[in-house]
C-alpha positions in Angstrom: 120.6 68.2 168.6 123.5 70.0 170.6 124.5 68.7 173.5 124.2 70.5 177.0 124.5 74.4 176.3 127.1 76.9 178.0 124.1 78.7 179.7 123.6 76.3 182.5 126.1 75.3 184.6 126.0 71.3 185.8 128.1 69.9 188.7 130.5 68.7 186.3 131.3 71.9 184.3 131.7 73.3 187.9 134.3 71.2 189.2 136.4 71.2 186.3 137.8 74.3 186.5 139.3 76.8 184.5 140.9 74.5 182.3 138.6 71.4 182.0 138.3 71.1 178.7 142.2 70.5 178.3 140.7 66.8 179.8 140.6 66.1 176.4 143.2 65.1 174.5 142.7 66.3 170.9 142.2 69.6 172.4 145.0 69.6 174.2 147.2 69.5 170.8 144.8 71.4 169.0 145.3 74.1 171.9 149.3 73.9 172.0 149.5 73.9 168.1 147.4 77.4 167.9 149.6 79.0 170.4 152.7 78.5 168.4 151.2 79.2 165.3 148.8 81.9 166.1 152.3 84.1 167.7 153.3 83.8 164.1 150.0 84.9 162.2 150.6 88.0 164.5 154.0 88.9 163.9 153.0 88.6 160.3 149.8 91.1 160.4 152.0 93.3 162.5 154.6 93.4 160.5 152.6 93.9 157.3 150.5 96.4 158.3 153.7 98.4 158.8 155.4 97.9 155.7 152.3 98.5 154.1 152.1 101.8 155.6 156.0 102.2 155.6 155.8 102.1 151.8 153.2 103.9 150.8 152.1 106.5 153.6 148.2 105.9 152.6 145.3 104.6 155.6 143.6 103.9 152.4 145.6 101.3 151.0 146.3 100.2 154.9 142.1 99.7 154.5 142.6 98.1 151.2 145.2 95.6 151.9 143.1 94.7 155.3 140.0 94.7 152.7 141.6 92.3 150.5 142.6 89.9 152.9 139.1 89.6 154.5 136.2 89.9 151.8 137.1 86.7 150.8 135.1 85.7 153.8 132.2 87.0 153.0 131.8 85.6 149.9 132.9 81.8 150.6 132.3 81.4 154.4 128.9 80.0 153.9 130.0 77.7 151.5 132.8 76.6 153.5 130.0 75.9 156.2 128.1 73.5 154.3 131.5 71.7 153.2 131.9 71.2 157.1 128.9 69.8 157.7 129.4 67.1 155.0 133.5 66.9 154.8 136.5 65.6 157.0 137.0 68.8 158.8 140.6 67.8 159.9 141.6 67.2 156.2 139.6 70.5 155.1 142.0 72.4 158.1 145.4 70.3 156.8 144.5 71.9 153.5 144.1 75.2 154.7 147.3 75.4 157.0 148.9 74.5 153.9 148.0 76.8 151.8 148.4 79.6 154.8 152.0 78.3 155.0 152.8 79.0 151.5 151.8 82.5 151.4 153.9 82.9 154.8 156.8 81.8 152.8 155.9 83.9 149.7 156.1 87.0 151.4 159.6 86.1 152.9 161.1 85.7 150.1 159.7 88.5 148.2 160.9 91.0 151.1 164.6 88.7 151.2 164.9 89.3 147.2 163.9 92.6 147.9 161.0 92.6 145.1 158.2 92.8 147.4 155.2 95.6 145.6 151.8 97.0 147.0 150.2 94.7 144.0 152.3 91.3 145.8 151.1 92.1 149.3 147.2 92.6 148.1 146.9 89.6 145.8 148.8 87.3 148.4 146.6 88.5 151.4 143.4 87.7 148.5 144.5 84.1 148.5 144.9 84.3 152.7 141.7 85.5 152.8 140.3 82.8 150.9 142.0 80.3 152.9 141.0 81.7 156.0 137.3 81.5 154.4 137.3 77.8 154.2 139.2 77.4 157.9 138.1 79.6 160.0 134.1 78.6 160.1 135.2 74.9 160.3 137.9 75.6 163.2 134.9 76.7 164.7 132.9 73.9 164.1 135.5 71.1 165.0 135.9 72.2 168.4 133.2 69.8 169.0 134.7 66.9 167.2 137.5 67.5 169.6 135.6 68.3 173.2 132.9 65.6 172.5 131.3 66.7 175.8 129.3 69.2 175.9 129.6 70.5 179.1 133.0 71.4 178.4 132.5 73.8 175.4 132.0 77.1 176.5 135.4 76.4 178.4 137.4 74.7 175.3 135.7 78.3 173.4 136.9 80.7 176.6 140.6 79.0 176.3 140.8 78.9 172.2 140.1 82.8 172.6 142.8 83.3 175.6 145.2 81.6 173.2 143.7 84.0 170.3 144.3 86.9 172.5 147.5 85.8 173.9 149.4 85.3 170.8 148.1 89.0 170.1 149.9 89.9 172.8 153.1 87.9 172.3 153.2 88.4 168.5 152.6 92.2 167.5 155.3 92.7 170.7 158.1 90.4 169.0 157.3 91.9 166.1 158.0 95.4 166.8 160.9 94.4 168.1 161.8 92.5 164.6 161.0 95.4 162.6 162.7 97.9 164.5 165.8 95.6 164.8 166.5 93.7 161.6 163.1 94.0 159.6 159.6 92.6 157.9 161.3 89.2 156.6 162.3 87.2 159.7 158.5 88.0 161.0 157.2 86.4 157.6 160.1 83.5 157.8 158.6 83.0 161.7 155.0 82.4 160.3 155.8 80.4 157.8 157.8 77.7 160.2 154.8 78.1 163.1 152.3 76.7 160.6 154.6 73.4 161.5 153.2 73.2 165.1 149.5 73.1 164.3 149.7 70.7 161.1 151.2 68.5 163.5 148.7 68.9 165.8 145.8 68.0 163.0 147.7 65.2 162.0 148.4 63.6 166.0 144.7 63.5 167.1 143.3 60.6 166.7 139.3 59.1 167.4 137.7 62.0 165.9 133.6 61.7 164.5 133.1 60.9 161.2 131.0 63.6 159.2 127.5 61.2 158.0 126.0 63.9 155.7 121.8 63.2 155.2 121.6 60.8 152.1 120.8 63.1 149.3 122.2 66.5 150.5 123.1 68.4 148.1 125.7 71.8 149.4 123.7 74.5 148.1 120.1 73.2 149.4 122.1 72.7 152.6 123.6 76.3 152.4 120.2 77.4 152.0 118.7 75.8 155.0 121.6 77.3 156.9 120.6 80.7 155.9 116.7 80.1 156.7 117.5 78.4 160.1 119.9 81.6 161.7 118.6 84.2 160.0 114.6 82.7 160.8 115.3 82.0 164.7 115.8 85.7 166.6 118.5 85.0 168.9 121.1 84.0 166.4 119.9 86.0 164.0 120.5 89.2 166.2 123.7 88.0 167.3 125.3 87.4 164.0 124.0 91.3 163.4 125.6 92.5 166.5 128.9 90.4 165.3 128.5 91.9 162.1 128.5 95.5 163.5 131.2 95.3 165.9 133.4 93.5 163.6 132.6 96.6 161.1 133.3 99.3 163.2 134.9 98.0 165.8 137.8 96.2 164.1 138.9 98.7 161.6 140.6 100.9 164.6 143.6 98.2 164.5 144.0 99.0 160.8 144.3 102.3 161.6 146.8 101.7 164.6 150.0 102.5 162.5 148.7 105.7 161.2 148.1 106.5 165.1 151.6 105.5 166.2 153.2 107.2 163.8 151.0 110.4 162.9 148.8 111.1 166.5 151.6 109.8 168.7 154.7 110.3 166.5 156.3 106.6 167.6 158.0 104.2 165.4 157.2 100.2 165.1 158.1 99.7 168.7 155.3 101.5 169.5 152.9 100.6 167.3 153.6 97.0 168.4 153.1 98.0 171.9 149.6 99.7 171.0 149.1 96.5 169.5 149.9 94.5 172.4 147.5 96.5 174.7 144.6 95.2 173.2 145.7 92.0 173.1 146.3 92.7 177.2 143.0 93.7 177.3 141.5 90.9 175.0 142.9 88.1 177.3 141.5 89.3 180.4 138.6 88.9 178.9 139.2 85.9 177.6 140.9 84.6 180.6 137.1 85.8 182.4 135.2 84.2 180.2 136.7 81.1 180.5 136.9 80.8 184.4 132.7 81.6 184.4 130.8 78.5 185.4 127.8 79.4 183.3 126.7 81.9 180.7 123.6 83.4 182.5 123.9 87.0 182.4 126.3 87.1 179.7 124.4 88.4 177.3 123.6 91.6 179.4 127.3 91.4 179.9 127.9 91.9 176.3 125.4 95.0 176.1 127.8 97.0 178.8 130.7 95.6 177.2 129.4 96.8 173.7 128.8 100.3 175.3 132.4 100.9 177.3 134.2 99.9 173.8 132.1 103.0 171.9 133.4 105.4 174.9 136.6 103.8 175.1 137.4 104.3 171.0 135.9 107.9 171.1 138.4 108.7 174.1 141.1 107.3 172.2 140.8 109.5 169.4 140.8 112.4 171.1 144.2 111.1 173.4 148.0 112.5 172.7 149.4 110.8 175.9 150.8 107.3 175.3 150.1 105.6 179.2 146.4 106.8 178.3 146.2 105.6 175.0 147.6 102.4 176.2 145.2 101.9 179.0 142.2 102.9 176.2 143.0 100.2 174.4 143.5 97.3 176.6 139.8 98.5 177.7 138.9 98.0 173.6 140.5 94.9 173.5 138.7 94.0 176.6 135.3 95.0 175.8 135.9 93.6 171.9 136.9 89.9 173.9 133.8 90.5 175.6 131.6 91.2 172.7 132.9 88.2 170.3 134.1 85.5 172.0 130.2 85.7 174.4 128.5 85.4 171.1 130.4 82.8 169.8 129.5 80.8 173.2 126.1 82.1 172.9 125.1 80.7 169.4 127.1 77.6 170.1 125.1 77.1 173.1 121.5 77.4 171.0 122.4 76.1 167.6 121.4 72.6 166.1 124.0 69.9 165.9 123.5 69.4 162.1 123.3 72.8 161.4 126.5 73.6 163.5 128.8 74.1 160.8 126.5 76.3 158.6 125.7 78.9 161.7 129.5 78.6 162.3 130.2 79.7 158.7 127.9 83.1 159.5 129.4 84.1 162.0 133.1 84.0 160.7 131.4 85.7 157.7 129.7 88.3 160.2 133.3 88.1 162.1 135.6 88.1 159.0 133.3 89.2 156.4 132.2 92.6 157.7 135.4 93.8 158.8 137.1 94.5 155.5 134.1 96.9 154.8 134.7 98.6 158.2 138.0 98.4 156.9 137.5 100.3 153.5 135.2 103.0 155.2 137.4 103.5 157.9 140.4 104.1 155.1 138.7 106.2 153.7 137.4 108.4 156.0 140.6 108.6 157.5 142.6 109.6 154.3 139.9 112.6 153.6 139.3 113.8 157.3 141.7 112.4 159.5 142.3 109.6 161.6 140.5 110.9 164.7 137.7 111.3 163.1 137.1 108.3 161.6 137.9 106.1 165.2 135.1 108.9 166.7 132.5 107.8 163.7 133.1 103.8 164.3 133.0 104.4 168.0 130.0 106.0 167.8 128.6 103.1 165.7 129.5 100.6 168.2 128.1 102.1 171.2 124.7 102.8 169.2 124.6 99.0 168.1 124.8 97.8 171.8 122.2 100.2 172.6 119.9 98.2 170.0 121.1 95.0 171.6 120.1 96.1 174.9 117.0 97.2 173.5 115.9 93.7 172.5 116.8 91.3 175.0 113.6 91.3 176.5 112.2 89.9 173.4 114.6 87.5 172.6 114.0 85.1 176.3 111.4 83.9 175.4 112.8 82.1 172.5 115.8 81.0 174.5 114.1 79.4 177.2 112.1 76.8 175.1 115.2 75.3 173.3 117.0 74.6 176.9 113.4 72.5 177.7 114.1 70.7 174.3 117.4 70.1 174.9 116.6 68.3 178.4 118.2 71.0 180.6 115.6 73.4 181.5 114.1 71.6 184.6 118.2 71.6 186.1 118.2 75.3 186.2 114.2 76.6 186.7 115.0 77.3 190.2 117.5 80.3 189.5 115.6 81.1 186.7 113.7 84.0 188.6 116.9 84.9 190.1 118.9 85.2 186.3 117.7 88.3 184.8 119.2 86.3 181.3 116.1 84.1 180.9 113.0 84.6 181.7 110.8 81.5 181.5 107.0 82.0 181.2 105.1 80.7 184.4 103.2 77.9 182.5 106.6 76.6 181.0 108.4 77.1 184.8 105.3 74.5 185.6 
């Protein structure tokens, strides 16, 4: 069973501090690693976005290459899911950087020989895609190989997504500057060399758990009883839907972000990294207020208001031609996205078994990762026929109508929460703020 969940806080988890998962060494590299190398994954999607864009003048094949380098997910997650709860998960990640590394390279020399084609950039972000597949769910999952307590979780998930949303800062910023300056291959070269920081992270950690899969267990029985486990308990199962949506209509706007800077607000690639950079602004405040919460209670009905402000936020910023506006909408998107993601993430950690860990994990990259390129295509679409306002209006208007639903059902879902945190041991820690928490509501006979 998992350890001690996010949603109660302990003495411990409350004197640590902002950073107290960073106690532990293996996180500590895994945490410095990702901050080099994630700066480098997004000077890359930057850059590629607009030389996509640059070459061919289409939001469709903007959706299409963004399609192509995420359905992958969809497909393989849950197979990458049971791998990780049967496989060495630091040699499944070694592979993975690897192979992310090479297509890095790939690109940069294409764009240095100059023989770079549409075709190049969709096949090689097919093979990312893949990749990303197989790494992503069991990133997820290893961050409790590496933050064995776990008290300290939620924290080492709140500081992997301030580094997520930092580098989103950093990266599409240095990037604009790149392609305005000298071009799309030095931000390619730059990802390529980062992958060097977290390989040598994997390989410097040292007294990780050794995977013990059941005797017998066979990986497609196991995805199986993966599937049956979220999609049969209500709380995960709702929250991998909510992930799903947002991720669907939600993410696509980003894809559509050079078609915005160049066609709405009639900027160039410094600007479009800058629109970039504002939700990253807005992503790490969020990040940066998840992680410095000393329990989870409430968060849930955080997420519904969250979920609501982004569909207002992305229908005003359709409808905005002033660039300090515009700006400010976004880091309010990136904000409320933050909010929406990286709480679910700590929400289903916080409720899922231990040996099913890796299997939930896959889900919600595929609800994450998986939905998005289909938000993606739609939003491409709808765009290259009616415009790009209105297809941000249309996803906005999806996303605020999704947290009304989630809103909607948190009532129901309490009482499903509240007997897993008895199992689990921690229940009788917290039942005297229970009637003060409006996030769990535990029936009188089980308050007993």
């Amino acid at each position: 069973m998992a350890g001690h969940s996010a949603e109660i806080s302990s003495p411990r988890s409350q004197s640590g501090g902002i950073v107290r998962a960073l106690a532990h060494r293996n996180y500590r590299l895994f945490l410095v690693g990702q901050s080099v190398s994630l700066i480098g994954t997004w000077m890359q999607q930057t850059a590629l976005a607009w030389l996509v864009y640059e070459m061919t003048n289409s939001p469709l094949l903007l959706g299409i290459v963004a399609f192509a380098g995420q359905i992958p997910t969809f497909f393989l997650a849950p197979v990458a899911g049971g791998l990780s709860d049967q496989f060495s998960r630091r040699r499944t990640l070694l592979v993975t950087q690897a192979i992310a590394m090479s297509q890095a390279a790939i690109l940069a020399l294409l764009m240095w020989t100059g023989q770079i084609e549409v075709w190049q950039i969709i096949l090689l972000n097919l093979i990312l895609g893949a990749t990303n597949a197989f790494d992503m769910p069991t990133r997820q999952a290893f961050l409790v190989d590496m933050v064995p307590n776990r008290e300290d979780l939620p924290n080492a998930i709140a500081l992997n997504s301030s580094i997520v949303t930092g580098s989103r800062l950093v990266g599409p910023f240095a990037a604009g500057l790149m392609l305005a300056g000298i071009g799309a291959t030095l931000c390619f070269a730059v990802n390529a060399i980062s992958y060097v920081a977290v390989i040598g992270a994997y390989l410097l950690m040292r007294d990780l758990p050794q995977i013990r899969p059941a005797p017998g267990a066979k990986l497609g029985a196991g995805i199986v009883e993966g599937f049956r486990y979220a999609f049969g308990f209500p709380p995960i199962c709702v929250l991998l839907l909510l992930m799903g949506m947002v991720s669907m209509m939600g993410m696509p706007m980003s894809v559509l972000l050079p078609a915005v800077a160049s066609e709405v607000l009639h900027g160039g690639p410094d600007l479009f990294g800058l629109l970039t950079g504002a939700t990253g602004v807005g992503a790490l405040g969020a990040a940066v207020y998840l992680a410095s919460r000393r329990s989870v209670l409430g968060l849930a009905r955080r997420m519904a208001l969250a979920g609501a402000v982004h569909g207002v936020a992305m229908i005003t910023f359709a409808f905005s031609r002033n660039i300090p506006l515009s700006l400010g909408l976004l880091m309010a998107i990136g904000f409320t996205m933050m909010m929406q993601l990286a709480g679910g993430n700590t929400l289903i950690q916080t409720i899922v078994d231990e040996d099913k860990r890796g299997r939930v994990m896959s889900l919600y990259t595929m609800a994450i990762m998986g939905a998005a390129p289909i938000g993606s295509l739609i939003a491409g679409a709808i765009a290259n026929h009616f415009g790009t306002t209105v297809a941000i209006v249309i996803c906005g208007g999806c996303c605020l109508l999704g947290s009304a639903g989630f809103a909607a059902v948190l009532p129901r879902l309490r009482k499903h929460i509240a007997p897993v945190y008895r199992r689990k041991g921690i229940l009788p820690a917290i039942a005297e703020g229970l009637e003060a928490s409006a996030e769990i509501q535990v029936p009188p006979e089980r308050a007993a």
